[in-house]
C-alpha positions in Angstrom: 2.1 -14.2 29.9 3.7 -11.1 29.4 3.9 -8.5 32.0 2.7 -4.7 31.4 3.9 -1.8 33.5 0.4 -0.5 34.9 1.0 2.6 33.0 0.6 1.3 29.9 -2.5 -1.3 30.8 -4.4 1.6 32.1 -3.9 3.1 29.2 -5.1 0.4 26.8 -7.6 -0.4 28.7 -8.9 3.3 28.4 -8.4 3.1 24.8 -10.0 -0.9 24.3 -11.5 -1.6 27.7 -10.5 -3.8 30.5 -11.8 -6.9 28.5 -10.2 -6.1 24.9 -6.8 -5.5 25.8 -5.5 -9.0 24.7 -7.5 -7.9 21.4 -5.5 -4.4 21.2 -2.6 -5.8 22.3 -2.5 -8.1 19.2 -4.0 -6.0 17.0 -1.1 -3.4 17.8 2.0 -6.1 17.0 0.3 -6.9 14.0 0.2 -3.6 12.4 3.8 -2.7 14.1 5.0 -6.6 12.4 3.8 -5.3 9.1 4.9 -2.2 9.1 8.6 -3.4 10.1 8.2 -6.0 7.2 7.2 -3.2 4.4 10.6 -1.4 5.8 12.4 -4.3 5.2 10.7 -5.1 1.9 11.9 -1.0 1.2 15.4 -1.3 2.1 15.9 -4.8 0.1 14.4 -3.3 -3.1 16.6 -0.1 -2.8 18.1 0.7 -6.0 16.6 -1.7 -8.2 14.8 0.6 -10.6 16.6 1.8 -12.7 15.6 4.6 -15.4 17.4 2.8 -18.6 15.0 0.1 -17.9 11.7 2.2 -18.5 12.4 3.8 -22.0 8.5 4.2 -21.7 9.0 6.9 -18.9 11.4 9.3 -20.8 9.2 11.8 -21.2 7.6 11.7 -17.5 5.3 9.2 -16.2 2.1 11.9 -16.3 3.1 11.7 -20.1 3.2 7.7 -20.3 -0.2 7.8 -18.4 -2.2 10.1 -20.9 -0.9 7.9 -23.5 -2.2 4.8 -21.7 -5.4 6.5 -21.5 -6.1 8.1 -25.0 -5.0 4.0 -25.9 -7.9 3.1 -23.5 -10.3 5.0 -24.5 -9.7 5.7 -28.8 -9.9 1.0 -28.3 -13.2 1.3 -26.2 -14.3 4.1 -29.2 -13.5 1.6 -31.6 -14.9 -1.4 -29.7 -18.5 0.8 -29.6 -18.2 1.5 -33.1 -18.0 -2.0 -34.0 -20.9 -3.4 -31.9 -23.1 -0.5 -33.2 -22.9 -2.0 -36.8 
């Protein structure tokens, strides 16, 4: 058991009601545990891109995604064209 100032149980249970506020309560630490994880996750991959590693971005990634895209779609073209023979 954990106590809670009656402050803050009034004002889960106005949130969750009386009867969901172990349900809040847990669904609140989980979101809060995950969100602290991501940060970690964050500040341990800080710094590991690094530009010289992604030639393919040079010119922008909005450039290296219409490119990925005209690829897509001139190989679906050509796919069509071949099943329509």
């Amino acid at each position: 058991m954990v106590p809670i100032p009656q402050r803050i149980a009034a004002g889960i249970d106005k949130i969750a009601g009386e009867k969901h506020r172990v349900h809040f309560i847990v669904e609140v630490l989980e979101t809060e545990l995950q969100r602290r994880e991501q940060l970690a996750a964050l500040d341990e991959a800080a710094g590991c891109w690094k530009d010289e590693n992604h030639p393919e971005l040079e010119n922008g990634p909005e450039t290296f995604v219409r490119e990925l895209r005209n690829r897509a779609t001139h190989r679906l073209e050509h796919i069509q064209r071949q099943t329509s023979e």
